[in-house]
C-alpha positions as CSV (number, residue, x, y, z in Angstrom):
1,X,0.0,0.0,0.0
2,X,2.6,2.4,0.7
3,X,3.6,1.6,-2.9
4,X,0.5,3.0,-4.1
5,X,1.0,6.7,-2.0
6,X,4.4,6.7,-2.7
7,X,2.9,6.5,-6.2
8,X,0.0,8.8,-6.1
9,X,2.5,12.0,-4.7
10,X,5.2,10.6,-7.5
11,X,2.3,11.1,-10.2
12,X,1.2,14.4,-9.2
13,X,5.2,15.9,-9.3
14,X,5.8,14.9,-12.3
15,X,2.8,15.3,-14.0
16,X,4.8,17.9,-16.7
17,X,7.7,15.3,-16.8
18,X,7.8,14.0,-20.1
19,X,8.0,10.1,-20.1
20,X,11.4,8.5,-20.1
21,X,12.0,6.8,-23.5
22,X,13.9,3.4,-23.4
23,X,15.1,1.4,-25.9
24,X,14.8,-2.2,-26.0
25,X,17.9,-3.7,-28.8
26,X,17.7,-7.2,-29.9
27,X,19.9,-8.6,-27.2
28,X,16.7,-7.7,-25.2
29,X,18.4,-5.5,-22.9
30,X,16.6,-2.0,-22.3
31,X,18.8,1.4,-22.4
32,X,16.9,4.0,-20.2
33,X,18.3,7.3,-22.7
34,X,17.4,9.8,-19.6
35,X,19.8,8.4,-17.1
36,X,22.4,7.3,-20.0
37,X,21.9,3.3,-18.1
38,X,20.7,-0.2,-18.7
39,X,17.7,-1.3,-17.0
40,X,15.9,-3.9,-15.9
41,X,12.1,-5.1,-15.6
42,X,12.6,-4.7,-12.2
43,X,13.8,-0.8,-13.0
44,X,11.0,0.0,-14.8
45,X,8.3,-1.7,-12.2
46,X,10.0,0.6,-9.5
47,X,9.3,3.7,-12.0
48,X,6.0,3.0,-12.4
49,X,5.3,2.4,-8.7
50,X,7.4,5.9,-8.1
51,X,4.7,7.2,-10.8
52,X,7.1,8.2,-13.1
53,X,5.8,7.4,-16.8
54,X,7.7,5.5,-19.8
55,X,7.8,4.7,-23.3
56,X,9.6,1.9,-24.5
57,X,10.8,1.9,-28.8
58,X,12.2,-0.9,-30.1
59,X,15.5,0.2,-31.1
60,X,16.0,-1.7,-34.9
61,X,12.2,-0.8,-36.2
62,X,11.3,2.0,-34.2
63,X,7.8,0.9,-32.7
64,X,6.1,1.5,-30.1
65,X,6.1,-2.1,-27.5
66,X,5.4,-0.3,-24.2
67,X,2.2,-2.3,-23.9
68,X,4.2,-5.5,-24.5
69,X,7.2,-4.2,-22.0
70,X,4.3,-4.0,-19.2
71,X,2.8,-7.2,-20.0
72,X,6.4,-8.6,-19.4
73,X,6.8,-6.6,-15.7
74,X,3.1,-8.3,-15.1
75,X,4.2,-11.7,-15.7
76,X,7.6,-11.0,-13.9
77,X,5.4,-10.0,-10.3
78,X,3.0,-12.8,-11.1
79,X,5.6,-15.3,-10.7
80,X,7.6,-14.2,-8.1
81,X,6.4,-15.9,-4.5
82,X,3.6,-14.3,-2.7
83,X,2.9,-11.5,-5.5
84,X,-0.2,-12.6,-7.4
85,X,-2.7,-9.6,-7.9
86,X,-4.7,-11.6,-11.2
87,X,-6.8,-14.5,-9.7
88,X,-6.6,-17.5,-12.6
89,X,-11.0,-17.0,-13.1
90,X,-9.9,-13.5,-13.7
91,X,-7.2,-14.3,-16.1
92,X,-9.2,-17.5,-17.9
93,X,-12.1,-14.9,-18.3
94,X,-10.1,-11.8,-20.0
95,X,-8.4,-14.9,-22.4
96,X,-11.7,-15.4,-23.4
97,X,-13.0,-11.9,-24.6
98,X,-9.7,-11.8,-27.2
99,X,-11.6,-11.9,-30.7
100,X,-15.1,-11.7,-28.9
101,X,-17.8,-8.6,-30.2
102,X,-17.3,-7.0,-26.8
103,X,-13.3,-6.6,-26.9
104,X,-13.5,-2.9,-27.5
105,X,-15.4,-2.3,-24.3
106,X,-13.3,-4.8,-21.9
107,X,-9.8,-2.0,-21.7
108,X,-12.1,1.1,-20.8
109,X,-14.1,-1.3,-18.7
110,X,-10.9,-2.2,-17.0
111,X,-9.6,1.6,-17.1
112,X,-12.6,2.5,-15.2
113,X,-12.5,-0.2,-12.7
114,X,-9.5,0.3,-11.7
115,X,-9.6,3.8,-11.7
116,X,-12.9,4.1,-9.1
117,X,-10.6,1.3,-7.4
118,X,-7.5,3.7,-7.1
119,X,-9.9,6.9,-5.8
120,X,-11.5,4.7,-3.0
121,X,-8.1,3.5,-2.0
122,X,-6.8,7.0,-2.0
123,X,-9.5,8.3,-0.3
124,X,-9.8,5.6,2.4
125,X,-6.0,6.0,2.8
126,X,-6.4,10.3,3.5
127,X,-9.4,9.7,5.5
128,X,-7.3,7.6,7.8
129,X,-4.3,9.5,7.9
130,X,-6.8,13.0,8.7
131,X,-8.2,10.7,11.8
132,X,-6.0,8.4,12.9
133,X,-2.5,9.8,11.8
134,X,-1.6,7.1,9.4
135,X,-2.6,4.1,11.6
136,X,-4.5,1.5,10.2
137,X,-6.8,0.3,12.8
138,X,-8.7,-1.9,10.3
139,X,-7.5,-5.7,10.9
140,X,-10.0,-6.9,7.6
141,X,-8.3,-4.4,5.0
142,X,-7.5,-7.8,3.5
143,X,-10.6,-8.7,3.3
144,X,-12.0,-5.5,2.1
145,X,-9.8,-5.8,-0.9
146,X,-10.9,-9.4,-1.8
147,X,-14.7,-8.2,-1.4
148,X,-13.4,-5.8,-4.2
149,X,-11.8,-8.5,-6.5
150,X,-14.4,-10.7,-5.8
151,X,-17.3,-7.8,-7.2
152,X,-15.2,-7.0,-9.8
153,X,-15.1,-10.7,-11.2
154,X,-18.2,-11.1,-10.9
155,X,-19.3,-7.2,-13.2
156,X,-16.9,-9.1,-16.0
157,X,-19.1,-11.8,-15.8
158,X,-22.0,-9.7,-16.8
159,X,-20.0,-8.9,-20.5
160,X,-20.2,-12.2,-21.1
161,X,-21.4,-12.4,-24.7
162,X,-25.5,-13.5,-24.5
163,X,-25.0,-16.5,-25.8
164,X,-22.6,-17.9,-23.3
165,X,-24.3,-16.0,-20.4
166,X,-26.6,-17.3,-17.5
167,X,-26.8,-14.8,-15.1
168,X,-30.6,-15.0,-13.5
169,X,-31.9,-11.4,-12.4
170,X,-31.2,-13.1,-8.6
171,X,-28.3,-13.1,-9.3
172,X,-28.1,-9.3,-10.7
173,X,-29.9,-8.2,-7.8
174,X,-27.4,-10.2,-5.4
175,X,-24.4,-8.3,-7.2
176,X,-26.3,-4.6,-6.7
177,X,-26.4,-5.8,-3.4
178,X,-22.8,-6.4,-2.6
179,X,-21.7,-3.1,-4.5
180,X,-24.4,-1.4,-2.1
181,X,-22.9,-3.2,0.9
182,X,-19.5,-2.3,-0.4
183,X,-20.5,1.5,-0.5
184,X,-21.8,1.1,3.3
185,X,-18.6,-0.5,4.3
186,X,-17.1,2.7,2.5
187,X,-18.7,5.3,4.1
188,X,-18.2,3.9,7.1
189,X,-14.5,3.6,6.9
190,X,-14.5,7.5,6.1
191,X,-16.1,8.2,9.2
192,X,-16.9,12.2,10.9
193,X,-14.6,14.5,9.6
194,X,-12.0,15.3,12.7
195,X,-13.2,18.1,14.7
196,X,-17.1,17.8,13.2
């Protein structure tokens, strides 16, 4: 978690930074050109955690393979001990939507997700630190987070394509009530306002 303030105040300093260009040559090693250095995977993760953005070009041709670069750092934390954010339901299910008729909508789908995702953490993070002075007096953050995961899997189940689909209205209605239940849990991490 500190990861992700360490990130947030990284983001909002160097917001007018232009992103670092690094150049992957066929040897597969990866030149950073702002810091005149080879880098790593590992490198790179720790830029995006610091917030700081990057473009990767393949050297020879000239493209543009950021996308591929970060699949690459995502694969590298899945397999390390301990690390695994992408639950294999998740995974099998966003396999499945390559070639389907509702591609186009799964990345802003997934933008948005994890975007409302990022505010709530952020928020819940500042509420705490305003009250509490950074201490986290919540022993089922844990499970907060899997509630998340867990409501998130089950919204990608709803794009499944008609024909594959078998969602009852019970169980629409049982997922309007998590995301309700969710919002309750929400509002009562935030809490009074100090002094109010």
């Amino acid at each position: 978690m500190s990861g992700s303030a360490a990130s947030g105040s990284a983001q909002a300093s160097d917001t007018a930074a232009p992103p670092v260009v690094v150049k992957k040559y066929a040897n597969r090693r990866l030149y950073n050109t702002e810091a005149s250095t080879y880098v790593t995977l590992d490198d790179l993760a720790k830029m995006v955690r610091n917030g700081r953005d990057f473009v990767v070009y393949d050297a020879k041709s000239g493209d543009d393979i950021t996308r591929s670069v970060l699949t690459q750092i995502i694969v590298e934390e899945e397999s390390k001990g301990g690390q695994n954010l992408l639950p294999t339901a998740f995974l099998r299910q966003l396999i499945g939507y390559y070639g389907d008729n509702l591609q186009g909508l799964v990345p802003r789908y997934l933008e948005f997700a994890m975007a409302s995702f990022g505010r709530q953490q952020d928020q819940m993070r500042r509420t705490m630190e305003h009250s509490i002075g950074g201490f986290m007096p919540f022993p089922n953050i844990d499970e907060l987070g899997k509630q998340n995961m867990a409501m998130m899997e089950r919204a990608m189940s709803l794009f499944v394509p008609f024909g594959r689909r078998e969602e009852t209205p019970a169980e629409v209605d049982t997922l309007k009530a998590e995301v309700e239940a969710l919002r309750r849990e929400l509002a009562s991490l935030k809490g009074p306002k100090p002094g109010g």
